[in-house]
N, C-alpha and C positions, 0 to 999 in steps of 0.2 A: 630283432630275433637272431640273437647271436648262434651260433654252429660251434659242435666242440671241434679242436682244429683249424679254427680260422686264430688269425693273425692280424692285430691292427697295428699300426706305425702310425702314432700323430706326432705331428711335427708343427710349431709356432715359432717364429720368430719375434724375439724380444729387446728392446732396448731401454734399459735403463738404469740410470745411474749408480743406483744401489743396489743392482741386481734382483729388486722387488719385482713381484710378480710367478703368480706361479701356472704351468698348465696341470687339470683337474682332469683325471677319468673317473669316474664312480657307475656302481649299478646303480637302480631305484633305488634298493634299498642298501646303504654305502658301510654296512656290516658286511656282506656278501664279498663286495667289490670296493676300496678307493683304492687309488693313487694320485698323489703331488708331485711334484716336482718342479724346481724352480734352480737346478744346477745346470749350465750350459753344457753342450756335450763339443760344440762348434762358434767360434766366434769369427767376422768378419771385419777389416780393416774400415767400416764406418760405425762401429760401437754393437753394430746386431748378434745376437747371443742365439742359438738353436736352443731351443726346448724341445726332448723327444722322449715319449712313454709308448713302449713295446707292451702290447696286450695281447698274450695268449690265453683264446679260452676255453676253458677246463668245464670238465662238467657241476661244480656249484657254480658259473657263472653262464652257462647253457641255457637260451632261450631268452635270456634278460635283457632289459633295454639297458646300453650305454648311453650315459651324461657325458660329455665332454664339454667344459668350460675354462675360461681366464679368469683368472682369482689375484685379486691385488690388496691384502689388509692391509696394507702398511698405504700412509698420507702423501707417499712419493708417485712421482709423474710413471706411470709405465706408459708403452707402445707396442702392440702387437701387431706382427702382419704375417700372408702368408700361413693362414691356419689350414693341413693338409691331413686327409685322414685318407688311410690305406690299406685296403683289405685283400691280406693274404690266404688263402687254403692250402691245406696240405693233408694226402689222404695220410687216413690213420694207423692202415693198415702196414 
């Protein structure tokens, strides 16, 4: 039951070779709401890659359940860890 004004930050950390792997936001229905992404914004000195998607929500996505998943199409080895979800408010007014 999202709120318009709320704020999500997810954050995953990823390792893998070919950079496969992506973090997924979507509404139910994922015409409304997706996002991917699979570019690092942070990398650490043992190969870990940060995946982060900023979800502001607006009013077509007000009320709706968030999906958040790890999506890997590609036949290479991924590693996730450290999957963080965080939720912000801020009045509107």
């Amino acid at each position: 039951n999202t709120k318009a004004g709320e704020l999500y930050q997810i954050d995953v950390w990823r390792k893998s070779d070919t950079s496969s792997g992506y973090l997924v936001v979507t509404a139910d229905d994922s015409k409304t709401f997706y996002r991917a992404q699979n570019e690092a914004i942070k990398f650490d000195e043992n190969g870990w890659e940060l995946l982060r998607i900023d979800v502001d929500i607006k009013n077509e996505t007000e009320g709706k359940n968030l999906k958040i998943y790890l999506w890997n199409p590609r036949r290479r080895v991924a590693y996730f860890d450290d999957l963080s979800i965080t939720k912000f408010s801020r009045n509107l007014e």
